[in-house]
Structure formats: C-alpha cells, structure tokens
C-alpha positions in Angstrom: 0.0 0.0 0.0 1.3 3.9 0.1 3.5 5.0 2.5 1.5 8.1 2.5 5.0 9.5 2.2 6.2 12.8 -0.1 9.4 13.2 -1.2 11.0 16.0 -2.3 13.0 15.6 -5.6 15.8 18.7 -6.6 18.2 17.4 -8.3 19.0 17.6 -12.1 19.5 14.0 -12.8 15.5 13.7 -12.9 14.8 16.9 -14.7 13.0 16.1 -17.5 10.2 13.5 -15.2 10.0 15.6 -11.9 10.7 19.5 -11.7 12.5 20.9 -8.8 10.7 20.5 -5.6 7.8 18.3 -6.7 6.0 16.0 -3.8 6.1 12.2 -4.9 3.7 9.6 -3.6 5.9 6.7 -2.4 3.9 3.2 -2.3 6.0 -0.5 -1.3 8.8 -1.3 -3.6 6.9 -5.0 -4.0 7.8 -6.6 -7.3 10.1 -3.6 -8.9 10.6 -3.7 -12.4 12.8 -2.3 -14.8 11.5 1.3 -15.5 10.0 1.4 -12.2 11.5 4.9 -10.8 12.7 3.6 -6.7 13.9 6.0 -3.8 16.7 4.2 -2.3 19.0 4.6 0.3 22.4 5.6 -0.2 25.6 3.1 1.5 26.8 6.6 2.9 26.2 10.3 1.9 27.1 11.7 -1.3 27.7 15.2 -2.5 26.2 16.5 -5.7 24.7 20.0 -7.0 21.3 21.2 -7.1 20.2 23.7 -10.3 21.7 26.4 -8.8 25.2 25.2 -8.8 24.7 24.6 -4.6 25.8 21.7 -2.8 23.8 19.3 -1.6 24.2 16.2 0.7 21.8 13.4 -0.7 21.3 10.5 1.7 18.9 9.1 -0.9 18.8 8.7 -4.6 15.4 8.4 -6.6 16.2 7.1 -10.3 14.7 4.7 -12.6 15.4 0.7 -12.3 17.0 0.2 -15.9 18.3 -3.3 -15.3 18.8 -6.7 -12.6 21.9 -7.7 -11.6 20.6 -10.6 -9.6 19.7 -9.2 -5.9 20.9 -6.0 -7.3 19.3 -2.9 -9.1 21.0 -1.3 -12.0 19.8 2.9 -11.9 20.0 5.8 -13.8 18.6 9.1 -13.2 17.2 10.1 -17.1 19.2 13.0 -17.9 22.5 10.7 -16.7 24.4 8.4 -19.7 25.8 6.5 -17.2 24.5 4.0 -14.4 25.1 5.2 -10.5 28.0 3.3 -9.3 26.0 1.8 -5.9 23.3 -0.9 -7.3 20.7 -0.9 -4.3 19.1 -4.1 -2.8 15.2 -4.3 -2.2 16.6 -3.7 1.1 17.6 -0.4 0.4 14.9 0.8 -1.9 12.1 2.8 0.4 9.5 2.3 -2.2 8.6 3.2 -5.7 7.4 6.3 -7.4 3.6 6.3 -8.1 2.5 9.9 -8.8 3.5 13.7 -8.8 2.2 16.4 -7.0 2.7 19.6 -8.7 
C-alpha cells in the first residue's frame, strides 16, 4: 500500500520527469521492475549539486530501475548516460514512485 510519504525531488539527474521540488507519492517497492523509478537509500552520503550550482548532501537517490543484476538494481537518473555506481538491494529501496504532485 502507500507509504503516505512525499518526497522532495531537486536534483538535475531527474529533470526532465519531476521538476524541482515536486512532492512524490511513495507506495512499497513489492515486485520492482525495470522502468519502475525507486527511492533508495544511499551506502553513505554523497555530495552532488542542485540547479543552482549549490551543494547538496543526498542520503537518498530516486532514479529509474534500468536493469537486474541478480539481488541488485541497475539505476540511472534520465538526464545521466551512465548507471550510479552503488546498485541498491530491495533492502535499500524505500519504495517506488507512483504519482507527482505539482
């Protein structure tokens, strides 16, 4: 079922599904499949920029499931050519994207 969770998405890897500081609905990350776009936890903090060339600590990631690599995800975030480096477990994905709120 949902989460009833919203999470804030500001980031540029997404850019062209979510715009800056859209809510998402979160709902269970039961039976993922590639093109399913997952939040998921990050092994440790990362440091990236936001749009306006600011830093910004992510602790989570939300980017689309583009492949399996048996207990592992492959992701991408849409605007990237390349996969994130850290393939998340179903243990580390909080849940999957299920709608926008603009």
């Amino acid at each position: 079922g949902c989460h009833n969770l919203l999470w804030i998405e500001c980031t540029t890897s997404m850019a062209n599904t979510f715009t800056c500081y859209n809510a998402l609905l979160i709902y269970d990350s039961f039976n993922l499949r590639i093109g399913d776009i997952v939040v998921y936890k990050l092994p440790e903090p990362w440091t990236t920029q936001n749009d306006n060339n600011e830093d910004v600590i992510l602790t989570y990631l939300i980017h689309r499931v583009v492949a399996v690599n048996g207990t592992r995800f492959i992701v991408r975030g849409d605007l990237n050519d390349y996969n994130d480096e850290y393939q998340p477990t179903k243990e580390d994905v909080v849940g999957k994207v299920k709608g926008v709120v603009y």
